[in-house]
C-alpha positions in Angstrom: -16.2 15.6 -15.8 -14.4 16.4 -12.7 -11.0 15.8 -11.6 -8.3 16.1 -9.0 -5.2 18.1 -11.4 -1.6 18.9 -10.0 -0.6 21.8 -12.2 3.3 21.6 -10.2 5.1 19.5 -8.1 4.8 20.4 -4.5 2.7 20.1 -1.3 -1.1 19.1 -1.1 -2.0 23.4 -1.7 -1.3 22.3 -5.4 -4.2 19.7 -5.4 -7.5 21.5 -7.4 -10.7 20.5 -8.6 -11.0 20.8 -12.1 -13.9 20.3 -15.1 -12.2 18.1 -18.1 -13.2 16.6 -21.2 -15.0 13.3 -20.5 -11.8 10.8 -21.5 -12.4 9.1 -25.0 -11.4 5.5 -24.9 -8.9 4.1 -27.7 -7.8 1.0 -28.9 -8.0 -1.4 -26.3 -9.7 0.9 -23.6 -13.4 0.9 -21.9 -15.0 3.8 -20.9 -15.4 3.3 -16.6 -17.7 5.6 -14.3 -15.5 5.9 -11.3 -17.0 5.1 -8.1 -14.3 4.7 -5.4 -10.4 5.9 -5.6 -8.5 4.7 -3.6 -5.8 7.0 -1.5 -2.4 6.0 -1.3 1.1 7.5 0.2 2.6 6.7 -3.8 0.2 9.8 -4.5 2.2 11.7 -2.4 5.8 11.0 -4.1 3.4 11.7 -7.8 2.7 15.3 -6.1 6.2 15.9 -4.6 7.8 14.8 -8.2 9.6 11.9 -6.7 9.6 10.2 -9.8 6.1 8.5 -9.1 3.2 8.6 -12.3 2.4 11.7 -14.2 4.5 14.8 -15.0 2.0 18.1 -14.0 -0.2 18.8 -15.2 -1.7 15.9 -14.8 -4.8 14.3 -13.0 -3.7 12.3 -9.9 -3.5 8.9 -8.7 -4.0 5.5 -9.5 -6.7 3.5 -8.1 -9.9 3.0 -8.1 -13.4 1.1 -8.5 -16.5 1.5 -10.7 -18.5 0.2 -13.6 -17.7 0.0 -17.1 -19.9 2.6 -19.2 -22.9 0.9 -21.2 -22.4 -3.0 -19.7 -22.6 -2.1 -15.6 -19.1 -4.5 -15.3 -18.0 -3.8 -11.8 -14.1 -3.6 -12.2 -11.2 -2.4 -10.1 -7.9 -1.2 -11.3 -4.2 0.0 -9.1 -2.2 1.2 -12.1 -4.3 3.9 -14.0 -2.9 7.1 -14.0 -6.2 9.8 -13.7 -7.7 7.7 -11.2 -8.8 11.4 -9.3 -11.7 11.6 -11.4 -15.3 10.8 -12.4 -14.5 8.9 -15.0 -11.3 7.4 -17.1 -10.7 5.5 -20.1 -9.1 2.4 -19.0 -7.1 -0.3 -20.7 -8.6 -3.8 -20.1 -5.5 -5.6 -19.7 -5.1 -3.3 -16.2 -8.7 -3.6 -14.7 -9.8 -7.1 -12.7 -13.2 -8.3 -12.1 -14.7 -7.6 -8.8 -16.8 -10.2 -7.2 -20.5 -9.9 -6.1 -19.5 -10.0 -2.7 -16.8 -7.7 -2.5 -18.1 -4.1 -2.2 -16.8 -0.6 -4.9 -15.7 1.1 -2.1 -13.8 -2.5 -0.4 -12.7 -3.1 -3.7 -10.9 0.5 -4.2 -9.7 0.4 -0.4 -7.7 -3.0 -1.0 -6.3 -3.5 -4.3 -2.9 -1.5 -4.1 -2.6 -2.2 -1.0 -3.5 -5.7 -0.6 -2.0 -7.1 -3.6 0.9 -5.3 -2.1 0.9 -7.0 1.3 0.4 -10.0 -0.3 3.6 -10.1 -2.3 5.6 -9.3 0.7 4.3 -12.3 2.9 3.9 -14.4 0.0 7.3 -13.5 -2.3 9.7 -10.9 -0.9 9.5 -13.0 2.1 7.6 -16.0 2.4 6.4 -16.0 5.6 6.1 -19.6 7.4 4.9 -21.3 10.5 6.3 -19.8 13.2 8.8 -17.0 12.1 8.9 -13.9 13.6 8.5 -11.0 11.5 8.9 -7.1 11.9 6.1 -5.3 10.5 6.7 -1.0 10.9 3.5 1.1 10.5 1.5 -1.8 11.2 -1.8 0.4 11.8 -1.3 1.9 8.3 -3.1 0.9 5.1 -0.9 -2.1 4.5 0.6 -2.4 7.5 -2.8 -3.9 8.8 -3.3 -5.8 6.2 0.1 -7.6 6.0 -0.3 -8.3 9.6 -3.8 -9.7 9.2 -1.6 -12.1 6.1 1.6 -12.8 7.5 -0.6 -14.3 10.7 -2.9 -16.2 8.6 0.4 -17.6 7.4 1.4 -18.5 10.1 3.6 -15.9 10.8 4.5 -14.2 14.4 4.3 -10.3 14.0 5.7 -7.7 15.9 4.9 -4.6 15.2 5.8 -0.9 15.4 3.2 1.7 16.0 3.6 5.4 17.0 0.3 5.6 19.2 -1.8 3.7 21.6 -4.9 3.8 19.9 -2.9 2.6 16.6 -1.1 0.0 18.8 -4.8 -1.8 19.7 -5.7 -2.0 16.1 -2.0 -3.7 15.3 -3.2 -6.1 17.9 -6.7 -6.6 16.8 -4.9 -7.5 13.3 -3.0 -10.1 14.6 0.3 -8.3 16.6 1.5 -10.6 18.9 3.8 -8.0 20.4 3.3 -4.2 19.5 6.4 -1.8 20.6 7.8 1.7 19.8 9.8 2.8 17.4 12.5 4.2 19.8 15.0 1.5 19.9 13.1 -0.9 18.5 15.9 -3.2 17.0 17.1 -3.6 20.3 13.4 -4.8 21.8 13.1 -7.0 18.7 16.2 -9.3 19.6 15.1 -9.0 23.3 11.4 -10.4 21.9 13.0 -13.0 19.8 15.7 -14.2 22.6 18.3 -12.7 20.5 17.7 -14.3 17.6 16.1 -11.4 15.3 13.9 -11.8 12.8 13.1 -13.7 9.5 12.2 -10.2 7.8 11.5 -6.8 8.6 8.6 -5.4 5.9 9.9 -1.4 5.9 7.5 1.4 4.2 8.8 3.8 6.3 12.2 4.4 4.9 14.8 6.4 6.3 14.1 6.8 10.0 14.1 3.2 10.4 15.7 1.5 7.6 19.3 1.5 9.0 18.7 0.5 12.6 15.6 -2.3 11.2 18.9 -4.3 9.9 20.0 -4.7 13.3 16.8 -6.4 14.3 17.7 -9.3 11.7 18.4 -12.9 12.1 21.3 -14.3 10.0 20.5 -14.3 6.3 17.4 -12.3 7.5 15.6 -10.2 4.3 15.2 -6.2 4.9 12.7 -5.4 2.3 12.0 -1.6 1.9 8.8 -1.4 0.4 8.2 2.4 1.0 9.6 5.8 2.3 7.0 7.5 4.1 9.8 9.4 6.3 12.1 10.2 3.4 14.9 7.7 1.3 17.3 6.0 3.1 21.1 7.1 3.1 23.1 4.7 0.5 24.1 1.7 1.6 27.5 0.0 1.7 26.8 -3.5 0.4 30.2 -4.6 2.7 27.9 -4.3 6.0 25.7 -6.5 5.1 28.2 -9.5 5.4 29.2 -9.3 9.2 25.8 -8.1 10.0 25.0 -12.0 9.4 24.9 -12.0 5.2 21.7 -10.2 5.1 19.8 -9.7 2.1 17.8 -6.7 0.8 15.0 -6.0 -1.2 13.7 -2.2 -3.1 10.1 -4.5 -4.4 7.5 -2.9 -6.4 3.9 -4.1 -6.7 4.7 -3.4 -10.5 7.3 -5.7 -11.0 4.7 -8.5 -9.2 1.8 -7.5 -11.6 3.7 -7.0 -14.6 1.0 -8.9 -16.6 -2.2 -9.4 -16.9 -2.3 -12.8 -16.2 0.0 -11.8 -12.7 -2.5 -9.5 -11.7 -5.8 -11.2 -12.0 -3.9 -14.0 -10.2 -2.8 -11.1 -7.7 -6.2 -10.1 -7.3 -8.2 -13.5 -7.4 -6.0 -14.2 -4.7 -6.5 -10.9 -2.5 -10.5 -11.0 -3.5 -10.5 -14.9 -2.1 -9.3 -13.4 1.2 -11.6 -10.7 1.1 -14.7 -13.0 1.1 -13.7 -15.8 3.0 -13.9 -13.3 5.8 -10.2 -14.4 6.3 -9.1 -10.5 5.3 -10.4 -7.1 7.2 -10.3 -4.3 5.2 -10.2 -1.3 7.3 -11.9 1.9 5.7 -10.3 5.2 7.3 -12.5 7.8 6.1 -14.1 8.8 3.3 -14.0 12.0 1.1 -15.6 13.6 -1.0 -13.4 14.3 -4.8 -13.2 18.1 -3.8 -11.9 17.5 -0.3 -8.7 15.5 -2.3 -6.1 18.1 -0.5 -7.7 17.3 3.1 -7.0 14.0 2.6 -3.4 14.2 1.7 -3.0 16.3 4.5 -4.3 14.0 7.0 -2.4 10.9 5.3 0.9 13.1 6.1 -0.1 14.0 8.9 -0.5 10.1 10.1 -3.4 11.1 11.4 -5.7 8.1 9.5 -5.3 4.8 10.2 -6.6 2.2 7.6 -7.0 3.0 4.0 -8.6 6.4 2.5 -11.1 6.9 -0.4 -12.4 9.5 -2.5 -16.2 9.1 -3.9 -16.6 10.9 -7.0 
């Protein structure tokens, strides 16, 4: 079988393609023949050794789609660790069922990061009718797709991009205003005639997180969902109270799947989007397994937009 192995922490040069014993399952495990992972930036912290998954060495990553070994179950997981790989021995309480209309390589592309989005429109911040909420990266893999949600919801998005091309796909998700990251707080209350914003949904971390909690309304929610650019500096809980008794949020998709019964609920609800044609699920590129450290590159790089797969 071959895999995707991190034999050290470091940058995507440690990334190899490796044969490995076909995975045996145990007590409570299926056998799955991998047909889509999925790519995500919590790959990156596993690789740097910023407390993410696996210790090296390891296989990477975490998501993926396929069929279970000997039935032809189509199934799709976001919390397997040796998801890089042609096959893995999977525990059923952490796969879902995929429906008929709902695609391997859809299914892989959405999962983390649409269950994701979803609990940040639909829990951290319960976006309603109306509010105005900040969304950074919105061309990114969950950035679009929390646009696309938060809108359905309701929900009147503007969002940060860092290019033109990205700032049309923001739009086409359902941006009603796109801006810049420079100043961007300050634009924000312009936008919102001073008001701010209900929420600002963060993955980028520590180039924006401080200034995003100037672009609050009172008792607005600053939920930091990622750090693409790094962790933010600590924060002392005493600004929060003049800056209009703001709340924050560190969420993890974890905690919101912490049982089975939460994530098929998770996913049923993602999947319903998905095939009511109400969700877009936007496919960056495909890779092949051996061209694993290209892909990290180019997610780095913020050079993709949408979400990126590997096909075994």
């Amino acid at each position: 079988m071959r895999a995707i192995v991190f034999e050290r922490n470091g940058g995507p040069e440690v990334l190899e393609l490796r044969e490995r014993p076909a995975p045996t399952p145990g007590k409570g495990e299926v056998l799955v023949d991998v047909e889509a992972v999925g790519v995500n930036y919590r790959d990156v912290y596993e690789r740097n050794g910023d407390a993410y998954g696996s210790a090296p060495p390891a296989i990477i990553g975490v998501e993926g789609a396929g069929k279970v070994a000997g039935t032809g179950e189509r199934v799709a997981w976001a919390h397997i660790d040796g998801s890089y790989a042609e096959q893995i021995a999977a525990p059923r309480a952490k796969l879902v069922a995929v429906p008929g209309e709902v695609s391997s390589g859809v299914a892989a592309a959405a999962l983390l990061q649409g269950m994701t989005a979803h609990y940040l429109a639909a829990d951290s911040y319960p976006v309603a009718e109306g509010d105005w909420v900040l969304v950074h990266a919105a061309a990114g893999g969950v950035g679009l797709l929390l646009t696309q949600i938060a809108k359905a919801r309701g929900g009147r998005v503007i969002a940060t991009t860092s290019t033109a091309d990205k700032a049309d796909l923001a739009r086409g998700a359902g941006a009603e205003v796109v801006i810049g990251y420079n100043g961007f707080a300050e634009r924000t209350k312009q936008i919102t005639g001073g008001e701010g914003v209900k929420a600002v949904y963060d993955g980028v971390g520590k180039t924006t997180f401080l200034e995003g909690l100037k672009a609050l309304a009172p008792t607005g929610r600053m939920i930091l969902y990622g750090a693409a650019s790094g962790q933010p500096e600590p924060l002392p809980l005493s600004m929060l109270a003049p800056a209009g008794s703001l709340y924050v949020q560190r969420p993890t998709l974890q905690t919101y799947t912490r049982t089975p019964a939460l994530l098929r609920e998770r996913a049923r609800a993602l999947f319903e989007l998905i095939g009511s044609g109400a969700l877009d699920i936007r496919i960056g590129g495909r890779y092949p397994l051996d061209r694993a450290r290209q892909a990290h590159e180019d997610l780095e790089a913020r050079k993709t937009t949408g979400k990126l797969l590997l096909i075994p």
